[in-house]
Every structure is written in C-alpha cells, then in structure tokens.
C-alpha positions as CSV (number, residue, x, y, z in Angstrom):
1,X,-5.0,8.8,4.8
2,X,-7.3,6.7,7.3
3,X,-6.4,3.0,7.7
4,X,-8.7,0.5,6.4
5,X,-10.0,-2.5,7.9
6,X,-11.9,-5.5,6.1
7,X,-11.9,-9.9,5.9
8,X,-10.0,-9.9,9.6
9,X,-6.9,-8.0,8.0
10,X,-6.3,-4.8,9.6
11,X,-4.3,-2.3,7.5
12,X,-2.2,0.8,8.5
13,X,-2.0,3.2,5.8
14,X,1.3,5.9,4.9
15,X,1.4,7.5,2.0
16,X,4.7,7.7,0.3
17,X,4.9,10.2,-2.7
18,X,4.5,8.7,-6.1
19,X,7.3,9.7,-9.6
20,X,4.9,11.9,-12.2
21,X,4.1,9.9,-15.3
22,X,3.6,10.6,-19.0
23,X,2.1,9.1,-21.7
24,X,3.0,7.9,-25.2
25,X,0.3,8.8,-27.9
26,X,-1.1,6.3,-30.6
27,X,1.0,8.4,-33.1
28,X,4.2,8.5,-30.9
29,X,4.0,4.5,-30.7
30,X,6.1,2.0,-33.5
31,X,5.7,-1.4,-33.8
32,X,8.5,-3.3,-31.6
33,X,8.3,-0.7,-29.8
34,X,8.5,-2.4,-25.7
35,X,8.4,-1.4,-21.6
36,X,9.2,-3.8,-18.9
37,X,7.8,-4.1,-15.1
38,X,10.2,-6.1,-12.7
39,X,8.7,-6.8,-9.4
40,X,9.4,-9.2,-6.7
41,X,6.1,-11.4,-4.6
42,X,5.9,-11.1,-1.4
43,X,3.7,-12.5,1.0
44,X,1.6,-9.2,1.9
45,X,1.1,-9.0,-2.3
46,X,-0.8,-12.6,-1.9
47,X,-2.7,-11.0,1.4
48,X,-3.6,-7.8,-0.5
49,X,-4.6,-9.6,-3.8
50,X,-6.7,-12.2,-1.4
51,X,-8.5,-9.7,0.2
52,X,-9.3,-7.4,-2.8
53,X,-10.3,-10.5,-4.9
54,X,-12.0,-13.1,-2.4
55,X,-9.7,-15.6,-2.7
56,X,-9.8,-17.7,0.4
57,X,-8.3,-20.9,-1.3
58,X,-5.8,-22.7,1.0
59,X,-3.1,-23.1,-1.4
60,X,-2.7,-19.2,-2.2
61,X,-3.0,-18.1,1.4
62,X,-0.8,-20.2,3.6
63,X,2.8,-19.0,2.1
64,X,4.6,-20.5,5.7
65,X,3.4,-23.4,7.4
66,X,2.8,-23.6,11.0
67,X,6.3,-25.1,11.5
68,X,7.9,-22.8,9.0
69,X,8.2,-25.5,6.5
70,X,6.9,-25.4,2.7
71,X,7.9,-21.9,2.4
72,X,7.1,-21.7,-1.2
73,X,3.2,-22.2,-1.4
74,X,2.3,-20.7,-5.2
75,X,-0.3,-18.0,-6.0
76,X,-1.9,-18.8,-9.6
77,X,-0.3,-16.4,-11.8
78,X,-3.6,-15.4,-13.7
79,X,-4.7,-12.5,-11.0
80,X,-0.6,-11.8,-10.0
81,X,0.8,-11.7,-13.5
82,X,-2.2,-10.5,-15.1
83,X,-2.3,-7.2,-12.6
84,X,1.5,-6.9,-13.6
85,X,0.5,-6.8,-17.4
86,X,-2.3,-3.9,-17.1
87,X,-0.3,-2.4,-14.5
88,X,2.7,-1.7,-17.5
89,X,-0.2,-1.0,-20.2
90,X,-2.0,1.9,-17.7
91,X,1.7,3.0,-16.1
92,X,4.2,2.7,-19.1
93,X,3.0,1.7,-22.6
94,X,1.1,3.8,-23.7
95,X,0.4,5.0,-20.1
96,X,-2.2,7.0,-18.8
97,X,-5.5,7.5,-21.0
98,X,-4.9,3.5,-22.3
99,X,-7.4,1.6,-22.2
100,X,-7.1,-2.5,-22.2
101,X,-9.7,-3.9,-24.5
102,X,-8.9,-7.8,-24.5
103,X,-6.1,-9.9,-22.8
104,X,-5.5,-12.9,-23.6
105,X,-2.4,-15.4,-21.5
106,X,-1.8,-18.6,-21.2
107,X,-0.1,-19.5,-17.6
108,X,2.7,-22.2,-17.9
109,X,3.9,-22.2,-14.5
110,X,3.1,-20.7,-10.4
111,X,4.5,-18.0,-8.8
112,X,5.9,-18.3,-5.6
113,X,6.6,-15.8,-3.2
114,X,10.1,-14.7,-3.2
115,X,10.2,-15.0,-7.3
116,X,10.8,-11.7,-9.1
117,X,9.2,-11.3,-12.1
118,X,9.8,-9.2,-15.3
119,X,7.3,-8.6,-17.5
120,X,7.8,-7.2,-21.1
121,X,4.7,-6.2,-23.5
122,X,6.0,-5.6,-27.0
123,X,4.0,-3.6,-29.6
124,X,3.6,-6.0,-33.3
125,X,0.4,-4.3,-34.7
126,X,-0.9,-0.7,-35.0
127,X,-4.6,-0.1,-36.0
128,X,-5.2,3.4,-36.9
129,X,-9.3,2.3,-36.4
130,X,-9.9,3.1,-32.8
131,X,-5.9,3.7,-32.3
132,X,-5.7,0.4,-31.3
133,X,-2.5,-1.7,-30.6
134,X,-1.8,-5.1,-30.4
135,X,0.9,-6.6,-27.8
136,X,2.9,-9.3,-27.4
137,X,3.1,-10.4,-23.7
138,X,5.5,-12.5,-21.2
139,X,5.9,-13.2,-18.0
140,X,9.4,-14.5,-16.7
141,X,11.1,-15.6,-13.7
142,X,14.0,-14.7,-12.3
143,X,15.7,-17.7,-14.0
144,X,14.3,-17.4,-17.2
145,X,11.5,-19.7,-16.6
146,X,8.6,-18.0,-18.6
147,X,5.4,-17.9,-16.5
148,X,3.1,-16.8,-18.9
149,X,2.8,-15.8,-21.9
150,X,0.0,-13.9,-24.2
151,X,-1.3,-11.5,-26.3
152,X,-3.4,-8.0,-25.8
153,X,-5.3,-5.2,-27.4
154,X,-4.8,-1.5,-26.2
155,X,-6.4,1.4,-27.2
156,X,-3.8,4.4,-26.8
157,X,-4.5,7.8,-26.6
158,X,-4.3,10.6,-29.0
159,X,-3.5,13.4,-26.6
160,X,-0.7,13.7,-24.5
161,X,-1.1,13.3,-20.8
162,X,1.4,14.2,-18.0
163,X,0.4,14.1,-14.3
164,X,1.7,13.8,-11.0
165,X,1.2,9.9,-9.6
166,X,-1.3,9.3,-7.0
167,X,0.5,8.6,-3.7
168,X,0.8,4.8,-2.8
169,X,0.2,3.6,0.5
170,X,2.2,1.7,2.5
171,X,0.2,-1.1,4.0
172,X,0.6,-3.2,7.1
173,X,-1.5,-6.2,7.3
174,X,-2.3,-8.4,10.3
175,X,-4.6,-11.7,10.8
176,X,-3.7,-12.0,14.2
177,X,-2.5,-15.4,14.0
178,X,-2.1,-14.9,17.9
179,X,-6.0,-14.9,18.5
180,X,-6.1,-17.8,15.7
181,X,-3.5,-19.7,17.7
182,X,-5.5,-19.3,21.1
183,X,-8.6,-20.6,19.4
184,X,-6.8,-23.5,18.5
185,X,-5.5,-24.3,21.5
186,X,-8.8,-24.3,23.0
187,X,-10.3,-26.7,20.7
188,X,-8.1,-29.2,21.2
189,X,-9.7,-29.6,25.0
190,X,-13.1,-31.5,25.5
191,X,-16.0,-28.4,25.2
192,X,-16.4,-26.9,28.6
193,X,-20.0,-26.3,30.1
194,X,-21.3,-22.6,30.8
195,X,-24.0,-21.4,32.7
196,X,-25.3,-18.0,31.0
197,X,-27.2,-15.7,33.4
198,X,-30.2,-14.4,31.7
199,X,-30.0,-14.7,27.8
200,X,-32.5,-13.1,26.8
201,X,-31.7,-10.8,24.1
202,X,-31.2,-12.5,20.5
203,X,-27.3,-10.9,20.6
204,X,-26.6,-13.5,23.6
205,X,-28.2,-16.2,22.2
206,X,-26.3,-16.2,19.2
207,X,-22.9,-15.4,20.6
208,X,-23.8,-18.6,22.7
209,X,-24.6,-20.6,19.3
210,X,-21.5,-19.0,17.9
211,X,-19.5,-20.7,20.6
212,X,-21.4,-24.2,20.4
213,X,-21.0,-24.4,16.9
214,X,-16.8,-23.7,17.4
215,X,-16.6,-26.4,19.5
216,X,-15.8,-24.7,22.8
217,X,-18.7,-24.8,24.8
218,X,-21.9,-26.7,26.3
219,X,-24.0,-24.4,27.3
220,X,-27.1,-24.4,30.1
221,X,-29.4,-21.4,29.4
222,X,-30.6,-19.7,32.9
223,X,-33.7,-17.7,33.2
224,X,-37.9,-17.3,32.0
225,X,-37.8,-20.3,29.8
226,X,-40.4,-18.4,28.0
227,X,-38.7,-15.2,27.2
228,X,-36.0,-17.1,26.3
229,X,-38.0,-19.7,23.5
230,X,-39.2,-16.4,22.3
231,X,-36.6,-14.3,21.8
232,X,-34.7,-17.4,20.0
233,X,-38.3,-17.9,17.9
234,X,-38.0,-14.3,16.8
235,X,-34.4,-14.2,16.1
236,X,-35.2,-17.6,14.1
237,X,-32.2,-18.8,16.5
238,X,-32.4,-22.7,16.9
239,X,-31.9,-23.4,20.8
240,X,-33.7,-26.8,20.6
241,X,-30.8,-28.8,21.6
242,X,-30.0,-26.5,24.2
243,X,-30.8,-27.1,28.5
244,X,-32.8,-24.2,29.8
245,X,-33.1,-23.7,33.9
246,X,-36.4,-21.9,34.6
247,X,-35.8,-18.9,36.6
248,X,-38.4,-16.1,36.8
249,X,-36.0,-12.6,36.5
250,X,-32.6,-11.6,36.2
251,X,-31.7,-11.5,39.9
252,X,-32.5,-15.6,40.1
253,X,-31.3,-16.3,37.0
254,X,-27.4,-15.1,38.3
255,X,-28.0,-16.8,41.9
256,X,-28.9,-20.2,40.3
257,X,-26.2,-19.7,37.2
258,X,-23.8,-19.0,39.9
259,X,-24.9,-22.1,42.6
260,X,-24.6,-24.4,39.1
261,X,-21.1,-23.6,39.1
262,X,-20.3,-23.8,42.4
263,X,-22.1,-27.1,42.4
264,X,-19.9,-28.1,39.6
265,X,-22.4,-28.5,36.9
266,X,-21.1,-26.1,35.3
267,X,-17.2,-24.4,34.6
268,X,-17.7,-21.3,33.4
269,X,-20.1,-18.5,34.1
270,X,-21.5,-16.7,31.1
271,X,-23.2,-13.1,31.6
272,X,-26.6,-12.5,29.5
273,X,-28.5,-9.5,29.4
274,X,-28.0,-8.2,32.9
275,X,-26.1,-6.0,34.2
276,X,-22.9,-6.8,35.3
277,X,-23.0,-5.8,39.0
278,X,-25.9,-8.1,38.9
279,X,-24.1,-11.0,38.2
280,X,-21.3,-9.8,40.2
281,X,-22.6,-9.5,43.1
282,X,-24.2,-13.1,43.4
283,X,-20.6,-14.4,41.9
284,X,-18.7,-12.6,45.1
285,X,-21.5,-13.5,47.7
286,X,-20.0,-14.6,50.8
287,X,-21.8,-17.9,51.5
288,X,-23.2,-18.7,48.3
289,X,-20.6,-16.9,45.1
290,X,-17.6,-18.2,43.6
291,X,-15.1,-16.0,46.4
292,X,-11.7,-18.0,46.9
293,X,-9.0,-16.0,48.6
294,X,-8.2,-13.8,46.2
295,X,-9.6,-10.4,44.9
296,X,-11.8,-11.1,41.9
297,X,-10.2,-8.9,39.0
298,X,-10.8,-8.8,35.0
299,X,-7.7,-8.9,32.0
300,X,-8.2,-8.3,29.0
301,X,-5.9,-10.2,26.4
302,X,-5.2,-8.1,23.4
303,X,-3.4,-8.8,20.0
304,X,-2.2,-5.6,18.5
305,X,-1.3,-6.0,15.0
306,X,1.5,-3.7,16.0
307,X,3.2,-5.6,19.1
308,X,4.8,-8.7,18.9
309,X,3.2,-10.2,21.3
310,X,0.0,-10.8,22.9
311,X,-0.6,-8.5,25.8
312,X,-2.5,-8.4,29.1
313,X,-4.3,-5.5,30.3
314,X,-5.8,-5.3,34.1
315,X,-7.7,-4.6,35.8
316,X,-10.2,-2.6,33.0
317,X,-13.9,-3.9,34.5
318,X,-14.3,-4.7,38.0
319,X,-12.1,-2.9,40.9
320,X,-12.8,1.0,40.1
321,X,-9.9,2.2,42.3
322,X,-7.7,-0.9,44.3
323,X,-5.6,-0.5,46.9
324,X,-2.4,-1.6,47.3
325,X,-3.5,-5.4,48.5
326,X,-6.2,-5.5,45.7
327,X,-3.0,-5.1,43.4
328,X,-1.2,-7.5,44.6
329,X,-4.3,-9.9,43.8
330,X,-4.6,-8.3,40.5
331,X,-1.1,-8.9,39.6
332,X,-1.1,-12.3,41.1
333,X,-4.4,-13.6,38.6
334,X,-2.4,-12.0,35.4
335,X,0.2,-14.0,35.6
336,X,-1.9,-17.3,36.6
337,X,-3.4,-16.4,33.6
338,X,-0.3,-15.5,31.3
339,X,0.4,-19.5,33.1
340,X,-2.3,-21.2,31.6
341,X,-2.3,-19.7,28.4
342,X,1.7,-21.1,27.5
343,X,3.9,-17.9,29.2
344,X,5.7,-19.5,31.8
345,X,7.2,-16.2,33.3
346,X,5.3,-13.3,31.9
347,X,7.0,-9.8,32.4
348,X,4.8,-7.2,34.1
349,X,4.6,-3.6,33.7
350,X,3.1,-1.9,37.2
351,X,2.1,1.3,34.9
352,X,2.1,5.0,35.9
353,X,2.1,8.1,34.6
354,X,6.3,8.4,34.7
355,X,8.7,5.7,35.4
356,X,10.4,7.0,38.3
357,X,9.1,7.2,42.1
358,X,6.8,10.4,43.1
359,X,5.7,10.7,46.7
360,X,2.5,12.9,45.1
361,X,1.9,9.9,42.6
362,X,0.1,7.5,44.5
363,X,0.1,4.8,41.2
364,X,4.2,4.7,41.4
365,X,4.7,4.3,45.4
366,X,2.5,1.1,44.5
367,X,4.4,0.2,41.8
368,X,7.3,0.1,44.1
369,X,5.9,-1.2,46.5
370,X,4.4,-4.3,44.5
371,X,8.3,-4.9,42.7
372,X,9.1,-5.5,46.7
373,X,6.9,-7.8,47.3
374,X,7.6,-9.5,43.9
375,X,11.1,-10.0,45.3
376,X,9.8,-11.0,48.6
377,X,8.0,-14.1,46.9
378,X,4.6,-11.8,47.4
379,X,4.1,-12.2,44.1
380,X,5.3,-15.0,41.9
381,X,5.6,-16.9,38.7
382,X,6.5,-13.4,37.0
383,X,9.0,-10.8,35.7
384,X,7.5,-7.9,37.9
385,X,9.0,-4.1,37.1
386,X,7.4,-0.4,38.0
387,X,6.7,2.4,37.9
388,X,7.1,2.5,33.8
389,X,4.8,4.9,31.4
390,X,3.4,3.1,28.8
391,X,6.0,3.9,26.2
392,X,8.8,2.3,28.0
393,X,6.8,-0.8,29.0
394,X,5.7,-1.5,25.5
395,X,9.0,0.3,23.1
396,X,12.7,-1.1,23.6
397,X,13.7,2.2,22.0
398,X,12.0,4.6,24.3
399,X,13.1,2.7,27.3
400,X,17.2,2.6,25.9
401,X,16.3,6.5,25.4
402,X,15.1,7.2,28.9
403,X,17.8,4.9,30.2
404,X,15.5,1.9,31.7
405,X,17.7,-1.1,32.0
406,X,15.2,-3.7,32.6
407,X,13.7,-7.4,31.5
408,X,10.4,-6.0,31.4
409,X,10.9,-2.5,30.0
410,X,10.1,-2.5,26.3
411,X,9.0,-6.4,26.5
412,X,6.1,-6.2,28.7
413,X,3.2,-8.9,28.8
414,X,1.5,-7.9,31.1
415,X,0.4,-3.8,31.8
416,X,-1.0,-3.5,35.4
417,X,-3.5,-0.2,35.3
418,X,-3.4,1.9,38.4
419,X,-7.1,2.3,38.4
420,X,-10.0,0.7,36.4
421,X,-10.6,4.6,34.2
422,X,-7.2,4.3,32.7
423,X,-7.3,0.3,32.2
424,X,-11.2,0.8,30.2
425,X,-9.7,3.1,28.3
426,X,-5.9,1.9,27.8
427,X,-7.4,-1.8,26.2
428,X,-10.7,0.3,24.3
429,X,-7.8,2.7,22.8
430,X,-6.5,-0.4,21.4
431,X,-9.1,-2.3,20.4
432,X,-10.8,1.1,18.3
433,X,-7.5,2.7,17.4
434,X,-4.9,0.2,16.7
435,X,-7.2,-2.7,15.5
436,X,-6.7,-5.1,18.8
437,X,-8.6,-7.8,18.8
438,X,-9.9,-8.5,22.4
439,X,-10.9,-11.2,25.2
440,X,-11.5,-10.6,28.6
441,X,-12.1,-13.0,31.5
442,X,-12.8,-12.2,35.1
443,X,-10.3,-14.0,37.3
444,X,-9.5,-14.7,40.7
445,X,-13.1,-16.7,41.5
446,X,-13.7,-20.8,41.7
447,X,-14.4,-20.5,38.4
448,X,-13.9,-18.1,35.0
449,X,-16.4,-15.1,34.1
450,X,-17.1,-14.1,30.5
451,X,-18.5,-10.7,30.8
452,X,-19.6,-10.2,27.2
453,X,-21.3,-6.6,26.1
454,X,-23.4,-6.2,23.1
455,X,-21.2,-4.0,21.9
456,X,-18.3,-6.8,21.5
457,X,-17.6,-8.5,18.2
458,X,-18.1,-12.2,17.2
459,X,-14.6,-12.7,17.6
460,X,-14.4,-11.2,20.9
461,X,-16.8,-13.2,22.1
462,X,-15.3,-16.7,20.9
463,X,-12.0,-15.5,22.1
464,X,-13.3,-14.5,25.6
465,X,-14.7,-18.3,25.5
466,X,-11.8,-19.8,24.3
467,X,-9.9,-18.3,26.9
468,X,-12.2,-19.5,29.7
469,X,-12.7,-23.0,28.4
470,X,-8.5,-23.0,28.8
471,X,-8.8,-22.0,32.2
472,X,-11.3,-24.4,33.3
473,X,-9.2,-27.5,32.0
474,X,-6.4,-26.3,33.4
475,X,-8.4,-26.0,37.1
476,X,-9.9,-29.9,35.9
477,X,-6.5,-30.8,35.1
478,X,-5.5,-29.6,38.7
479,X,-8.6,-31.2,40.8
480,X,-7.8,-34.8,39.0
C-alpha cells in the first residue's frame, strides 16, 4: 500500500488484516436492541482527524507543550465522537448497507487525549417506511462523565450482507518538529544579509521573498537590474523594497556577490540561477573568494521522520572524489556545524561499504585512518567511528547483531560519504523515499553558501536559510 504524504505530515502505511463483518437487517432489528464502540484518543487520532478535516486550530493540535507541560489539550468532541457514532452505525448496528440519514448530539464536555470513550447507540423506534430506525446515542468517559449525548436516524438494510473488512493501515505520522525547532532557533537572531548571485528566474525570487517574509534574511539582489524587475513584474513578485547591484551576466554577478561578502556587506552567499560551478569558482578564488584554510565542503541536514534525530550527511555537492586530507576537512566542518546548531559532541559515522578494514576498499583504510587522527586531536569536537555500513551507523540493533561495540554505532549524527555519488544519492534516497526534509549549506569558506536548485521545496529552502543565518551569528558572535 504506498505511503501518503499531505499538510507537512508524512505517513508510512502497513496494512494489518481487518475481522469480516456482517450485518443485521431492518427485520432482524428490535427496539432496545444496542452495540457499543470503546476506543481510547490518542494523539496521532487528533493528527489524522486534523489533517483529513482542516483543522489547524491551536487548541486541538498542540496535545504536549514545548516543555512537556499541559499534557491534556482537548479536541472538540463533535468530529471525534461524532466519527465514533457512524463508525458503530456502518460497523455494528445495523452494519454494512446502513445508511445514516440525520444525527443529531449535543456535546457536554472535551475529550482529551488519553480518555477512552464508550459509545452506545440504542434502537427506541422502528419505521417500516423506508426501514428506518431511530437511535438513542451517548458518549461517555472513562469515568462516567457523559461527553455527548443525542439522537439519530438509520436506514437499515433489507438484505443480509457479510464481507471480509478492508485492511486498515497502520499509520506513522511526522511534522518534523526538528526542522520546526531549527526555524525557531533562527528567528530568534537579528535577520542576516545575503547576497544572491544572479536571481533571475521567478523560482529564486520568490524563495528569496519566502525567506524575507520569515524573518531570516535581508537580502541584496546581484545581477541585470533589468532582467531582474522583469522577471519579478512577470511573476507579479513585489521586489520594490529590495537592493539590486547592477551586474551585466552571471559570471559578474557571482564575482561581485562574492567580493560583497568578503567585504562584509553581506553574511551569507545566496546562489540564483547559475550554475553552481559558477558561483563556486569565484567563492574559492584565490585572491579574491571566500577560501580560509579549510577544504570547502557541503552537508546536508536531514530529519527523517523515522530517526530520532536530526542527521548530517557530507559531503553530497561539492568534492566529487576527496582524498584522505579533503576528509579530514570535511569531517572537521560537520562537526563545526553539528556545534552551532546545539550538538556539542556530535557522533560521526566514516561510512563504507562494510564495517571492517579492507586493503582493496579504499573508503575503509580512510575511515581508519581519519578515527587516528580523531584520537590524535586531528579532528576534534566529535565522537569520530569507521568504517561502519550504513545500517550499523544508523540501527542499535543491527550494530548489537554484527557485534559493533561503539558510541557512534547505531547513534550516528553525522554520516561521512566516501565520495560525493554515494553522498547525492544517500541524502536524495531520503529526502524522496523516506520523507526527509532537507537543508544544505556549503561549509568551510569565510562565510555560508546556500546552494538552492529549483527542484528544492519551500521548506528546503527556508531551512537551508535558517541554517546559514545560525552560522553567520555564530561567526558575528565570534568576531565581537
């Protein structure tokens, strides 16, 4: 059954096999004849019932504060209650071929999660006119307290129907509070200013709109002033509040996005419609680019719905095949990273193909040999561990199975790629296959790079931002 995904929440779908149900027929049915649903809230029902109904409303969707007080937010019992009711009619009483022609309740108290509810439908009419029924309907807590109460016509059936029930799905939902929790953390810091090289698609320009209107940035739009207006004027896009730099082409607009950061007028680079070894290559220039000492390397931060925590994946963009001192680099600007983003001692994964040492496996000797130099203070600020396969940097159980006694191993951070094919593909896997939601930043330079694609979504985007805006208080912070 494939997985659905809609409103943010991300669902993974298992069907479990449903009991076959059977019908009572109009002339099967007495008056005071009754059936009774029990069935507990949780906090995934008030999710599911949000999502299929529209309810955004404050009070119904934030069951657990964000200090894990007022653990018993309410959900208004009229959709909850109400399902429960037509859920026994269609299921129960009469069961399938019913059809519910008015309902009618009156709701005398919420329902929190955690409360287990029974409700009872009791039959004190029959119609022989259109075989109709009428019910008397309650909802009750689990200590008595009656939720709601009511009344309802049915029409039953007049044949007898027995099927096999449709299998249920076991759903697992995700709003990846992480990613919500990052953005926060950026807009609690004054906006920071971006140059962006070339903007001159309407996708850009709006992505760089998205990101004023959040709060995050102040941007500085570099490139032909003209294209630029009319691009925004097409796209009906309102840039008037916006600086624009005149440059005449792509190749000036990176060389003078990148000498506004180095001038400081700017903290973060911003690619536009360019390609990225344009921008690149004026952001690593020797004399004029953004080099420090370091290797210039991407990351990608993830959060899987599925992983407890949020996870770093380099390098997936800029080195295509790193040797063992670019590594060391790439390594090194994860965990300044991890740093700045509230992990004080990430754990890294060095990631190979098998977790032991293989003289014809180039990606473990480097694994090895970067867990030495961790030890020799070559690397530091982190947990560093390799060579570990994917499972066992990522699953506790698969690393007790293959007999990995590690920190790291099954609680990894951080996954260090051994090449830039199988980072792309590690963090897009995730992203399209397990519902990640994704920001990358290039590290390693003077200042953060937000490589954005017009293939990313919004909330890429403002994540990739909110990431960089973190990272250029924190290098604020440092200079005083």
């Amino acid at each position: 059954m494939p997985g659905l995904s809609a409103g943010g929440l991300n669902m993974d779908l298992i069907s479990t096999r449903a009991a076959p149900i059977e019908n009572r027929t109009f002339d099967e049915i007495a008056v005071g004849d009754s059936a009774r649903l029990t069935r507990t809230l949780s906090a995934q029902d008030l999710e599911l019932f949000a999502l299929a109904f529209g309810d955004s409303n404050p009070s119904h969707l934030a069951p657990f504060a964000a200090d894990g007080s007022d653990m018993r937010r309410g959900v208004a019992p009229g959709v909850w209650g109400g399902a429960l009711i037509a859920s026994l009619f269609e299921n129960k009483l009469p069961g399938p071929g019913a059809q519910v022609l008015s309902q009618n309740l009156v709701y005398m108290a919420p329902i929190h999660i955690g409360d287990t509810i029974t409700t009872t439908a009791t039959v004190r009419g029959k119609f022989a006119e259109g075989a109709r029924l009428a019910f008397d309907c309650s909802c009750v807590n689990q200590t008595g307290e009656r939720v709601s109460a009511g009344a309802a016509m049915v029409r039953a059936p007049r044949e007898k129907i027995s099927r096999a029930g449709i299998d249920l799905p076991d759903v697992r939902l995700s709003r990846h509070e992480r990613f919500g929790a990052r953005l926060a953390q950026a807009l609690r810091l004054p906006p920071a200013t971006v140059a962006v090289a070339h903007p001159c698609d309407a996708t850009t320009l709006a992505a760089v709109i998205d990101v004023v209107q959040a709060g995050l940035v102040t941007p500085i739009l570099v490139g032909p002033q003209a294209k630029i207006r009319a691009v925004a004027e097409a796209a009906k896009l309102d840039i008037s509040g916006f600086r624009i730099v005149d440059c005449p082409h792509s190749h000036a607009a990176a060389a003078r996005a990148v000498a506004l950061v180095r001038a400081g007028e700017a903290e973060v680079l911003m690619k536009g419609s360019l390609h990225t070894d344009e921008l690149m290559h004026e952001a690593v220039a020797l004399d004029t680019g953004l080099r420090t000492e370091r290797r210039v390397s991407h990351a990608y931060i993830l959060d899987v719905p599925s992983y407890p925590r949020p996870l770093f994946i380099t390098d997936a963009a800029i080195n295509i095949a790193p040797t063992l001192e670019d590594k060391r680099d790439i390594v090194q600007n994860a965990i300044d990273l991890a740093h700045a983003l509230g992990e004080p001692a990430p754990k890294v994964a060095i990631l190979a193909a098998v977790e032991t040492i293989n003289p014809a496996m180039r990606a473990t000797l480097d694994a090895a040999a970067l867990c030495k130099m961790a030890d020799r203070g070559q690397i530091t600020g982190g947990v560093v561990e390799g060579p570990l396969a994917f499972d066992n940097a990522v699953s506790e159980r698969s690393a007790r199975d293959k007999g990995i006694l590690s920190p790291v191993a099954g609680f990894a951070d951080i996954l260090v790629a051994p090449d830039l094919e199988a980072g792309n593909m590690l963090a897009k896997q995730l992203v399209f296959l397990a519902g990640a939601d994704a920001a990358g930043v290039v590290l390693g330079a003077r200042a953060p790079i937000v490589l954005t694609s017009r293939a990313d979504s919004r909330r890429t985007k403002v994540g990739s931002c909110a990431v960089a805006v973190i990272m250029a208080h924190g290098r604020r912070s440092a200079l005083g």
